[in-house]
C-alpha positions in Angstrom: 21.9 44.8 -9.7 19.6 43.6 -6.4 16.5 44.5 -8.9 18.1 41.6 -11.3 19.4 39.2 -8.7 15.2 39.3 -6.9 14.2 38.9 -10.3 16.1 36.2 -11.0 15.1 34.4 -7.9 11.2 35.1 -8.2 11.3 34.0 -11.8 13.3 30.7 -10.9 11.0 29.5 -7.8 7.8 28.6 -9.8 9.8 26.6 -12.2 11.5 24.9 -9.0 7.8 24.2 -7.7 7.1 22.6 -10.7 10.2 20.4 -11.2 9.4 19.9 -7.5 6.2 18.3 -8.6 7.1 17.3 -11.8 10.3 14.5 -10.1 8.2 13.5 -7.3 5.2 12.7 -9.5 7.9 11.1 -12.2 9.2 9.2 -9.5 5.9 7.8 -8.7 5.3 6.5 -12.0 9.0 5.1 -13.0 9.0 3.2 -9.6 5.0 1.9 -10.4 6.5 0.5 -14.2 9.6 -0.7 -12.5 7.9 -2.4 -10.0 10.7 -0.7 -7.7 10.0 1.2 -4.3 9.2 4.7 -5.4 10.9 5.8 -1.9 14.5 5.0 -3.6 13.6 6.7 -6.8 11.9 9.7 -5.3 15.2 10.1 -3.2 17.6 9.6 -6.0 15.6 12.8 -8.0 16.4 15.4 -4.8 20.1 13.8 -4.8 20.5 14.7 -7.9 18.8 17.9 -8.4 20.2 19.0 -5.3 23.3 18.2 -4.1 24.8 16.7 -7.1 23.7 20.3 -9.0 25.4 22.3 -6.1 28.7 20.0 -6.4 28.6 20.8 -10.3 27.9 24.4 -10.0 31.6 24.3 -7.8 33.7 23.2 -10.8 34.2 26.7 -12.3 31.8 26.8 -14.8 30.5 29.4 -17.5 28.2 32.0 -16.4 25.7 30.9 -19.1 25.7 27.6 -17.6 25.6 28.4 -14.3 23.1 30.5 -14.5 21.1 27.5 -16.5 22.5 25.0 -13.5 21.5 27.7 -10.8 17.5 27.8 -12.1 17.4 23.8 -12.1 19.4 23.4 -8.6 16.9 22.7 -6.0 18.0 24.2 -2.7 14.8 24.5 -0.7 16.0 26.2 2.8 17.0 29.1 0.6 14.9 29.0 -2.0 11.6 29.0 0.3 13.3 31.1 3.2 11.0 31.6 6.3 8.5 29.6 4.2 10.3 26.6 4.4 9.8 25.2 8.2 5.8 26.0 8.0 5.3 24.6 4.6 7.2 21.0 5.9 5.1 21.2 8.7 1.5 21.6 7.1 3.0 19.2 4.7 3.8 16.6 7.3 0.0 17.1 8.9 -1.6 16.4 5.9 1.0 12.7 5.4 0.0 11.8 9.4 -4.0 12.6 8.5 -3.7 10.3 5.4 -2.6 8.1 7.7 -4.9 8.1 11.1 -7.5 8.2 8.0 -6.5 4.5 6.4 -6.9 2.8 10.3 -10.6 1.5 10.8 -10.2 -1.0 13.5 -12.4 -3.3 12.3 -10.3 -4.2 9.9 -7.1 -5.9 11.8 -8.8 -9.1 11.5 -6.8 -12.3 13.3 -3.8 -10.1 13.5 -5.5 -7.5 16.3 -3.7 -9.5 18.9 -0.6 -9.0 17.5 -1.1 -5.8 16.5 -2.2 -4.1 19.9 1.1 -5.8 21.5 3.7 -4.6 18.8 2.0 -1.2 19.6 1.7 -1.2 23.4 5.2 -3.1 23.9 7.5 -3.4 20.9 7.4 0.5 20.0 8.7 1.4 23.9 10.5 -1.3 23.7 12.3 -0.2 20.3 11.8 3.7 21.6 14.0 2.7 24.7 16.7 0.9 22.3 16.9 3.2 20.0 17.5 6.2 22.2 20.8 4.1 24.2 21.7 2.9 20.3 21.6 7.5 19.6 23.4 8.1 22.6 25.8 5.8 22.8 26.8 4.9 19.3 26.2 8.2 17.7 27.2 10.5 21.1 24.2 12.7 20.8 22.7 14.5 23.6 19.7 12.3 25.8 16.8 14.4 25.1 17.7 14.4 21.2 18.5 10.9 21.3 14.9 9.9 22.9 13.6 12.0 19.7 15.4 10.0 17.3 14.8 6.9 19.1 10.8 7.3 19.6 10.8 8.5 15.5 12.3 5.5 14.5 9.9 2.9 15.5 7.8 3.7 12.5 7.6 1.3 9.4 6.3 3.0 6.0 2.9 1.4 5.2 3.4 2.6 1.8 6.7 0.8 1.5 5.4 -2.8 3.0 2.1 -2.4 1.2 4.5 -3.1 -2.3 6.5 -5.4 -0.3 4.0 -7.6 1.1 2.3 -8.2 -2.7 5.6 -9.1 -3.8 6.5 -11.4 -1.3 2.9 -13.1 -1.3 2.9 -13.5 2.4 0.6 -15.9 4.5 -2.5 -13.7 6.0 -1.2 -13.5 9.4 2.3 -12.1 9.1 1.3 -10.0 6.3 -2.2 -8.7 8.5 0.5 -8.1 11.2 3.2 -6.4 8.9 0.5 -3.9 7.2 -1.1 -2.6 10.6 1.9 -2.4 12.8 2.8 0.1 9.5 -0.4 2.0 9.8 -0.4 2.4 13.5 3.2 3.0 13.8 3.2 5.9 11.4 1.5 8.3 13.5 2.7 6.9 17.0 6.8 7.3 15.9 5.9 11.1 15.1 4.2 11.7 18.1 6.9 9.7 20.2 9.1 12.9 18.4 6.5 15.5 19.1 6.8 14.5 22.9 10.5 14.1 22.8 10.9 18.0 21.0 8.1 19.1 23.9 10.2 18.1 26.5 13.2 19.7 25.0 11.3 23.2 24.5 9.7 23.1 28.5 13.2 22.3 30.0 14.5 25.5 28.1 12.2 27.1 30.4 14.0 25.5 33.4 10.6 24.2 34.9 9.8 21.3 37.1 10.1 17.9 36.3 6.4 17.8 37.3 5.5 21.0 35.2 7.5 19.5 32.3 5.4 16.1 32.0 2.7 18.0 33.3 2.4 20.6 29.7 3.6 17.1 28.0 0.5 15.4 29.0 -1.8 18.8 28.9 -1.0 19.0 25.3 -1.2 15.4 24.4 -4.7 15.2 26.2 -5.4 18.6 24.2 -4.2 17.3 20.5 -6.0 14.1 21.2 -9.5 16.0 22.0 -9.4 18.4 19.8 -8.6 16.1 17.0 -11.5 13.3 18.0 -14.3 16.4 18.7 -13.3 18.1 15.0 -13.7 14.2 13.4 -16.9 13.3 15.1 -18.3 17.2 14.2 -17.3 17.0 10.5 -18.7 13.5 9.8 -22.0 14.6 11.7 -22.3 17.6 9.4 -21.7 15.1 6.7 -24.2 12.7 7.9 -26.9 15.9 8.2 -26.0 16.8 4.6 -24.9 20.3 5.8 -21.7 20.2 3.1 -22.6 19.9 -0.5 -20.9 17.1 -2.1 -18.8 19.3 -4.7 -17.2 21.0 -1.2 -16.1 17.8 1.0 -13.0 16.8 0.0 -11.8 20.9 -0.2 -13.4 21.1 3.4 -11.7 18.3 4.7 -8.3 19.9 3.4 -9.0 22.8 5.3 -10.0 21.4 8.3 -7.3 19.5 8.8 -4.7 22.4 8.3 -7.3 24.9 10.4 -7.2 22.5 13.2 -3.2 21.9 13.0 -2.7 25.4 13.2 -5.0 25.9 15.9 -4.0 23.2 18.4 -0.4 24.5 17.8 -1.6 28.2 18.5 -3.2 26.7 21.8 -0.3 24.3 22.5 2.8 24.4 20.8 3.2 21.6 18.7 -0.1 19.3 19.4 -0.9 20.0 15.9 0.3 16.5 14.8 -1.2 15.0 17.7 -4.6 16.3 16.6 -4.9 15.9 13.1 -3.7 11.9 13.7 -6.8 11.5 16.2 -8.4 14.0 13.3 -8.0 11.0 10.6 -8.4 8.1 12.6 -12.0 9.2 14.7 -13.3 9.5 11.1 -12.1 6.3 9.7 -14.0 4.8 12.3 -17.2 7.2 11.7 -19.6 5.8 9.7 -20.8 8.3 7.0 -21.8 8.2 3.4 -19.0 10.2 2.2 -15.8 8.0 3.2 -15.1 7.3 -0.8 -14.3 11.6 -0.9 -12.0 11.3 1.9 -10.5 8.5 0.3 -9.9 10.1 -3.1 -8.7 13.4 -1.3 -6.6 10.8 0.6 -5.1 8.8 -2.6 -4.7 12.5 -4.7 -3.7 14.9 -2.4 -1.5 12.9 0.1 0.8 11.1 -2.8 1.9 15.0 -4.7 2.4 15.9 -1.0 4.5 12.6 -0.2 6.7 13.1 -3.2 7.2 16.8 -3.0 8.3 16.9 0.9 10.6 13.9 0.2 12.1 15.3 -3.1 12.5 18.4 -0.8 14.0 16.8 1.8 16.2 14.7 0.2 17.6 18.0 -2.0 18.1 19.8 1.1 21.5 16.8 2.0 24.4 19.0 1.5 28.0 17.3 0.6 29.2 17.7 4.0 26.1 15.7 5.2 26.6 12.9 2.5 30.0 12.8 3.0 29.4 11.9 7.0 26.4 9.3 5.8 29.2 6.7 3.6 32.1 7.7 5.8 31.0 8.0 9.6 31.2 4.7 10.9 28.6 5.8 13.3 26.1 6.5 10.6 26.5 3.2 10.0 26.9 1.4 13.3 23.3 3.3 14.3 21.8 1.5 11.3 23.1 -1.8 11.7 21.8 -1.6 15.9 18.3 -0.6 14.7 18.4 -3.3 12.3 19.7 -6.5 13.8 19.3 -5.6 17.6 16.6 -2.8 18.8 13.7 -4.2 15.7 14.4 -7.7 17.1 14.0 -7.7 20.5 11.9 -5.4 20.6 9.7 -7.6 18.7 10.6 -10.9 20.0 10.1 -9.8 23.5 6.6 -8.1 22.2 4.8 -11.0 20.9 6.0 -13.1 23.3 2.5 -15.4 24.4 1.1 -13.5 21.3 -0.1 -16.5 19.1 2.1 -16.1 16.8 4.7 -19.0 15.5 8.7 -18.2 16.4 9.0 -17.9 12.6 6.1 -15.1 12.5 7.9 -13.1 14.9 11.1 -14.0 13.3 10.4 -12.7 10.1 8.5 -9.8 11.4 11.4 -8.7 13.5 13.2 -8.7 10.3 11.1 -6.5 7.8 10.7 -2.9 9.4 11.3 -0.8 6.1 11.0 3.1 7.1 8.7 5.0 5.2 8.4 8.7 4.0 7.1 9.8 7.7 9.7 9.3 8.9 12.6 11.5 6.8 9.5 14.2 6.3 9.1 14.1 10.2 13.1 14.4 10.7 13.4 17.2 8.0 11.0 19.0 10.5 12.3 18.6 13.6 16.0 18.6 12.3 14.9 22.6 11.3 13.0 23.0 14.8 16.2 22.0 16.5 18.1 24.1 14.6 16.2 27.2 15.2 16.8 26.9 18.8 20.4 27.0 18.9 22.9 25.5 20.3 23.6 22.7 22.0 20.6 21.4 20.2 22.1 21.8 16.7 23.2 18.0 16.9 19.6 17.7 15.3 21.2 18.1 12.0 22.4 14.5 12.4 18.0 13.6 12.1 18.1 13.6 8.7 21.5 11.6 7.5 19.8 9.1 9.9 16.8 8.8 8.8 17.8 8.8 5.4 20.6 5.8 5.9 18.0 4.1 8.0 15.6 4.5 4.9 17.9 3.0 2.4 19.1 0.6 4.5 15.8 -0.7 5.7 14.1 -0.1 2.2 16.7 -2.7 0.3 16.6 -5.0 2.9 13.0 -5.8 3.4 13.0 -5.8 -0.8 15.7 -8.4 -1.3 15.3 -10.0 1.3 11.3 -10.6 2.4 10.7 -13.2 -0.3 13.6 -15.5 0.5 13.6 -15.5 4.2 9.6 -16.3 3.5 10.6 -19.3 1.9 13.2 -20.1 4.2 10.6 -19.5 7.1 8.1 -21.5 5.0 5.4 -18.5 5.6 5.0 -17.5 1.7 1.4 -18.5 0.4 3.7 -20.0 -2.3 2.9 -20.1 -6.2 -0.8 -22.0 -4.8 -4.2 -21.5 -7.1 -6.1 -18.8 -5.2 -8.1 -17.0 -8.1 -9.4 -13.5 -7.6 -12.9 -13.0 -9.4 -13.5 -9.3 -9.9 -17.4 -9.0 -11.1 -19.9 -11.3 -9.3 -22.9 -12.0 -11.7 -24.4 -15.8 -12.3 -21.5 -16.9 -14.7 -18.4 -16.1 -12.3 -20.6 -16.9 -9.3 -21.0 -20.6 -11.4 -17.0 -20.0 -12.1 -16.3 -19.7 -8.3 -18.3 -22.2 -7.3 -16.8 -25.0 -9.7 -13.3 -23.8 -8.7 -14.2 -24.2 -4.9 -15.1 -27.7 -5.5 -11.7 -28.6 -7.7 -10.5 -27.2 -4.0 -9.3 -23.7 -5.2 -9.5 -20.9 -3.3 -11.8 -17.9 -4.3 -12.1 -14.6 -3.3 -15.3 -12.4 -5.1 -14.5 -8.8 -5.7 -17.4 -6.4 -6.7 -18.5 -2.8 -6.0 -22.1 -3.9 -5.3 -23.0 -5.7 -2.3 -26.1 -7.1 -3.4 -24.4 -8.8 -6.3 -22.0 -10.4 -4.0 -24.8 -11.9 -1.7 -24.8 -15.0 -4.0 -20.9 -15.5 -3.0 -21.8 -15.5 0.2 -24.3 -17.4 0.4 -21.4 -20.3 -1.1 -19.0 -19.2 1.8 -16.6 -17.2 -0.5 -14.3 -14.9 0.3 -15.1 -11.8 -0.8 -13.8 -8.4 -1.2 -16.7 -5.3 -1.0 -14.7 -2.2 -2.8 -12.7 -0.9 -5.8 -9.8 -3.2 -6.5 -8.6 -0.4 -8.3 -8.2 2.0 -5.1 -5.5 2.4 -2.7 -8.0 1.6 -0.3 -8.0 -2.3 -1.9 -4.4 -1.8 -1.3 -4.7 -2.0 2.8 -8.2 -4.4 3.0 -7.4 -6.7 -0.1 -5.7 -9.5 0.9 -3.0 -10.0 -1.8 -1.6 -13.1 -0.6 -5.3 -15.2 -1.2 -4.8 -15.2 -4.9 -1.9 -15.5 -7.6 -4.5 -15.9 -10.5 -7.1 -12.8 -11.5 -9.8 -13.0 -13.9 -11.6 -9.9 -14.9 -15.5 -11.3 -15.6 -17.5 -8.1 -15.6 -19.7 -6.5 -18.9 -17.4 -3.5 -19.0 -14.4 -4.5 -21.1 -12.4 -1.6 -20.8 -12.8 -1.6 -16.9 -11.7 -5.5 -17.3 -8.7 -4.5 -19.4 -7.5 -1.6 -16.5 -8.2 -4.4 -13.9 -6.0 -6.8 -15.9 -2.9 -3.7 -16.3 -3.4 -2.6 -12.7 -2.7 -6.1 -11.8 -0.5 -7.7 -14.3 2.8 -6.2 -12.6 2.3 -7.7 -9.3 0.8 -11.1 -10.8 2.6 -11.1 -13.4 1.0 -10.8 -17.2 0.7 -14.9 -17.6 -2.0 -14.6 -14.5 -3.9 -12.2 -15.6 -7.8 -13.1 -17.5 -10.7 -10.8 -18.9 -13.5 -12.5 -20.8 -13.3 -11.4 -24.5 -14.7 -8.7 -25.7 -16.7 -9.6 -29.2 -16.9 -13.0 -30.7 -14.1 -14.4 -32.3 -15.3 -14.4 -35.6 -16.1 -11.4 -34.8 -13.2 -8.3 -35.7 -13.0 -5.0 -34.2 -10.4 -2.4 -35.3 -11.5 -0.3 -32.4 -10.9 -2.8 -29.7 -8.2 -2.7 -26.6 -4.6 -3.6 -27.7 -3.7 -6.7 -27.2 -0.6 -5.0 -24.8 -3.2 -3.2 -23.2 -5.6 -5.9 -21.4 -5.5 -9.4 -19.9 -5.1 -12.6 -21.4 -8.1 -13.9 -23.2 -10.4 -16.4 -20.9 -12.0 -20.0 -22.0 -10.2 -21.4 -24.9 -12.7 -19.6 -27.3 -12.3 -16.2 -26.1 -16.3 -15.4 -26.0 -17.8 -12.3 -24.7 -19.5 -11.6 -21.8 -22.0 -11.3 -23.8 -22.1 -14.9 -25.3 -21.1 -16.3 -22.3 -23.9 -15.1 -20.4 -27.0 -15.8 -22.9 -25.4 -19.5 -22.7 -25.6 -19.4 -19.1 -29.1 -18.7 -19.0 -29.5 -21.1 -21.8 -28.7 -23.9 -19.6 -25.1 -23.9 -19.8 -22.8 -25.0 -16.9 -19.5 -25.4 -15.3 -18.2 -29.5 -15.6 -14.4 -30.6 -14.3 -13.4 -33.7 -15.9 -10.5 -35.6 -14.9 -8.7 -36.4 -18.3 -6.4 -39.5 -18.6 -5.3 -42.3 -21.2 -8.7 -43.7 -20.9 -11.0 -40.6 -21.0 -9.4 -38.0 -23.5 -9.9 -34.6 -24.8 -11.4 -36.0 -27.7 -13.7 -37.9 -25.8 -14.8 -34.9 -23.8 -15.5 -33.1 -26.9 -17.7 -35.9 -28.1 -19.3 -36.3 -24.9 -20.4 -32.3 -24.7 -20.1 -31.6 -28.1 -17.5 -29.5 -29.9 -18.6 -26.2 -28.9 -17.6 -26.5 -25.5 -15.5 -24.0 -23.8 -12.1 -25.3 -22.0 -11.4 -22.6 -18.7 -8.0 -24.1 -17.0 -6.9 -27.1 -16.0 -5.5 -28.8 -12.9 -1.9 -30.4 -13.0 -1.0 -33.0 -10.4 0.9 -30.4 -8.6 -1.8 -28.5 -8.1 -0.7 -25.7 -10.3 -3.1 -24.3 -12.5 -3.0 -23.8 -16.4 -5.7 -21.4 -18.5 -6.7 -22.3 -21.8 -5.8 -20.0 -24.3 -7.2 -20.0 -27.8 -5.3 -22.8 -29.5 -4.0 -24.3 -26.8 -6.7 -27.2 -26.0 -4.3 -29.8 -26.4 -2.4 -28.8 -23.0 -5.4 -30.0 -21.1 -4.3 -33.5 -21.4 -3.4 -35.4 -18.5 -5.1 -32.6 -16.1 -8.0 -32.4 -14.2 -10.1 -29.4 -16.5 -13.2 -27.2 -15.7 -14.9 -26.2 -18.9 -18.3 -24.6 -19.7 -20.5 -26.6 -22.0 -24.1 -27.6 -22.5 -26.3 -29.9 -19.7 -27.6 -32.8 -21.2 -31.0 -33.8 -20.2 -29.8 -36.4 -17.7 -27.7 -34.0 -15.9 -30.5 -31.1 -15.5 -32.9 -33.9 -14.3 -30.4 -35.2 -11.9 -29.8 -31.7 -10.8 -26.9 -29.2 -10.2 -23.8 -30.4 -9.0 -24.9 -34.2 -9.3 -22.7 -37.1 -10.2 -22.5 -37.4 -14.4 -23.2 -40.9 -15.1 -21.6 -40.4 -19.1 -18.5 -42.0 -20.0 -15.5 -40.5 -17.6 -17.9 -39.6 -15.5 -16.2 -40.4 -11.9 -15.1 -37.2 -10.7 -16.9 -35.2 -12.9 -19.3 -32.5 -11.5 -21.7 -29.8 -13.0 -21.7 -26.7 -11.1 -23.7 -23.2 -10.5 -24.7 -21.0 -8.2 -27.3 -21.5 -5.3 -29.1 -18.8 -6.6 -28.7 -18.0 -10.2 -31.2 -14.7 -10.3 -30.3 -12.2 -12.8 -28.6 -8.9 -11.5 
């Protein structure tokens, strides 16, 4: 009978590590079409493969169904055993390197400011709140208050980063918003790590002075062993001492060799060090940044939805029955919400140079991340293992969890409105994002910046964008397509995208990647064949922007009539100058792009559409006449309807 019953239990726990795996990942991708925060999805999964499963398996059911119910049940305490504590742990290190990894200074921008005060005086600040708001509200214990209080000044970068596209935030709050995230991450977890260190040494009944003597010992320790360890891998990465094929498995097991290894020395400095691990490397420069970053986006999102799916199944009835009935549950959440975030922030960025409404609606939006519940799920087992009285650690993860929700539906409701309200949304304005910088979008952005829309230049290559540049656009050096574009991108400088590069499939996964956050009526691509020309094997129509120009021409065509002398002409179009009039003007071949309404809104020309132009102010591409090329670029047309009327390239039109 035990031969059966081990069995059973080996042969069940591979096909919980893949449902593991397979509701985490599922999660990921409902919440990506739904446009919902995957944190709420991923959480609903472990609710529902765990303790919804173990309620069900208590109704008195068939043994052939329980026995179905019992293989699909997750219960991860018993189901890894001793494994279960370590595995969170490594798990965790991995989530706080992915995040140390995404802060390179250089990139905080106007926000720096800000950001250095949130981090030097709101997170004590909120660290000090938080612990009176655990004591007293909740009645837990000092020590495991200062724990829960120093975790919960984090805010979920992954969580704003959706967030902040959505609500199309002005640079400033939204630059502020996105790095408090990305710092915070790592600095609430190691407010915890110091709070559960100063729990362990006053076991011991030592000192004061001893106590906050190890506490700064081991900080000092995590913090140098994590900065030596980055500096030494990127210089053996800068040598070429690592094949290419062997960097991003390296860097996996570095970061859980040196976890392991400041704990061994220290107990607990493991997080400490692999934090200083990711961020000394961000800051590094070395070739091989794009592996870390694709170990990063791979490795760090199975681990974020497994540990949280875990976590989440690991709630017992007796826990969720406390988290919607416990008035303190929810007194905790509303403090954190409407009183600790607050003032800590008000006070904070007090002199900071930002507006009252900045800090106003910063104060506001603080949605709690994934860190945050995987940190608690650690700590709330660490507490645990040491007995009583510190068992009140089981409250760490209802917490977090109602804090999570809480937080997490707030900020999504609520960020776009109070925006508005605060007037600090970039509004439904005519920033364009240009992804592909070659002479014909360089012409495109230049004509656009003279109709006074904003234009930010996106390309891999930096010597293509050296034309943009050279125009004072904004540009954007990097993969849209990365999660890396996701931090450095600013999202609220465009509503409009236009894919222009000679890769049409590349344009059509730009347009889908996109289309979500812009919505599909925002999204262009230049065409991919002529349209007299048909292509049974061409992109679905679902599947890839809208056409650009109102004759849908390729790259291809568009670029030989570029070089043929084609150019870039707005034309203000009224009762007296008409459509018509254009078309006789430039001939009927011309291409319409978009036009201007008085409003300033902007409307692309489809295919079919031309007659929508009227009354706007449109930029189309057609021939120069002969007057216009001897005049120059950009010179005054002197044809009929001429006044306001421009022709427009780039300073440089060299071919790339």
């Amino acid at each position: 009978m035990a031969a059966d019953i081990a069995h059973h239990v080996v042969s069940a726990l591979p096909i919980k590590i893949a449902l593991i795996g397979a509701l985490g990942i599922g999660a990921q991708w409902l919440a990506w079409r739904l446009q919902r925060p995957a944190i709420v999805l991923m959480a609903i999964a472990g609710l529902i493969f765990g303790p919804l499963l173990g309620y069900i398996l208590t109704l008195g059911l068939p043994d052939s169904v329980r026995d179905v119910v019992e293989v699909f049940r997750l219960d991860p305490v018993k189901d890894f055993g001793e494994l279960y504590r370590p595995m969170i742990g490594l798990a965790v290190a991995i989530i706080l390197f992915e995040g140390g990894l995404t802060l390179r200074f250089k990139d905080l921008g106007d926000a720096r400011h800000a950001v250095v005060r949130m981090v030097i005086f709101a997170s004590p600040i909120a660290w000090f709140l938080g612990t009176c708001a655990a004591h007293y509200i909740v009645g837990l214990r000092w020590d495991i208050s200062a724990m829960i209080g120093g975790l919960f000044v984090v805010t979920g970068p992954t969580v704003i980063m959706p967030l902040l596209r959505q609500a199309h935030l002005k640079s400033r709050p939204a630059n502020v918003l996105k790095w408090e995230g990305i710092v915070n991450d790592p600095l609430g977890a190691l407010f915890a790590v110091g709070g559960y260190e100063f729990i362990r040494f006053t076991m011991t009944e030592a000192s004061m002075f001893a106590v906050f003597g190890k506490l700064a010992f081991a900080a000092i320790l995590g913090t140098v062993m994590g900065i030596i360890s980055g500096y030494g891998l990127a210089w053996a990465f800068r040598r070429g001492h690592i094949p290419e094929y062997l960097k991003a498995p390296i860097v996996l097991a570095w970061v859980l060799a040196i976890y392991v290894l400041a704990n061994t020395l220290a107990d607990e400095t493991g997080l400490l060090a692999v934090t200083a691990l990711g961020m000394t490397m961000a800051n590094t420069k070395f070739a091989s940044m794009v592996e870390m970053r694709r170990f990063k986006e791979n490795i760090a999102i199975i681990l974020v939805s497994g540990v949280f799916v875990i976590l989440t199944a690991t709630l017992t009835p007796d826990i969720l029955k406390a988290f919607f009935s416990d008035w303190r549950v929810l007194a905790f959440v509303a403090a954190m919400m409407l009183v600790v975030r607050p003032v800590a922030v008000m006070l904070s960025t007090l002199w900071s140079g930002l507006t009252w409404r900045e800090s106003l609606l910063i104060s506001f939006i603080a949605p709690r991340g994934v860190v945050a519940v995987a940190v608690a799920g650690l700590f709330a087992a660490e507490l645990n293992a040491l007995g009583d009285p510190y068992t009140q650690g089981a409250y760490f993860v209802p917490l977090a969890f109602a804090l999570v929700f809480a937080t997490v539906l707030f900020a999504g409701f609520f960020i776009a409105p109070l925006a508005k309200m605060l007037k600090l949304d970039a509004g439904d304005g005519d920033g364009v994002l240009i992804v592909g910088a070659n002479p014909w979008s360089l012409g495109l952005a230049k004509s656009l910046k003279e109709m006074g829309i904003k234009v930010l230049v996106a390309d891999t290559n930096w010597r293509r964008l050296r034309g943009a540049r050279l125009e004072g656009h904004a540009t954007f050096y990097g993969e849209v397509l990365s999660e890396n574009a996701d931090y450095t991108l600013d999202h609220s400088a465009f509503n409009h995208l236009i894919a222009a590069t000679p890769n049409d499939a590349y344009n059509a996964l730009v347009c889908v990647e996109f289309a979500p956050e812009l919505g599909r009526h925002r999204v262009f691509q230049v065409g991919s064949k002529e349209a007299e020309d048909k292509d049974d094997d061409a992109i679905a129509f679902t599947s890839r922007g809208r056409v650009l120009t109102s004759r849908g021409r390729s790259f291809d065509a568009l670029t030989r009539d570029w070089w043929s002398g084609w150019r870039f002409r707005s034309t203000n179009l009224s009762e007296s100058y008409t459509l018509e009039d254009l078309y006789k003007d430039r001939g009927d071949d011309l291409d319409l792009i978009l036009g201007r309404k008085a409003d300033g809104h902007l409307e692309f020309i489809q295919p079919g559409q031309e007659n929508r132009a009227e009354g706007m102010t449109v930029l189309s591409f057609c021939p120069a006449k002969d007057t216009d090329v001897a005049r120059g670029q950009g010179a005054k047309s002197g044809q009929k309807g001429g006044q306001g009327s421009s022709l427009a390239g780039p300073a440089s039109p060299l071919p790339q």
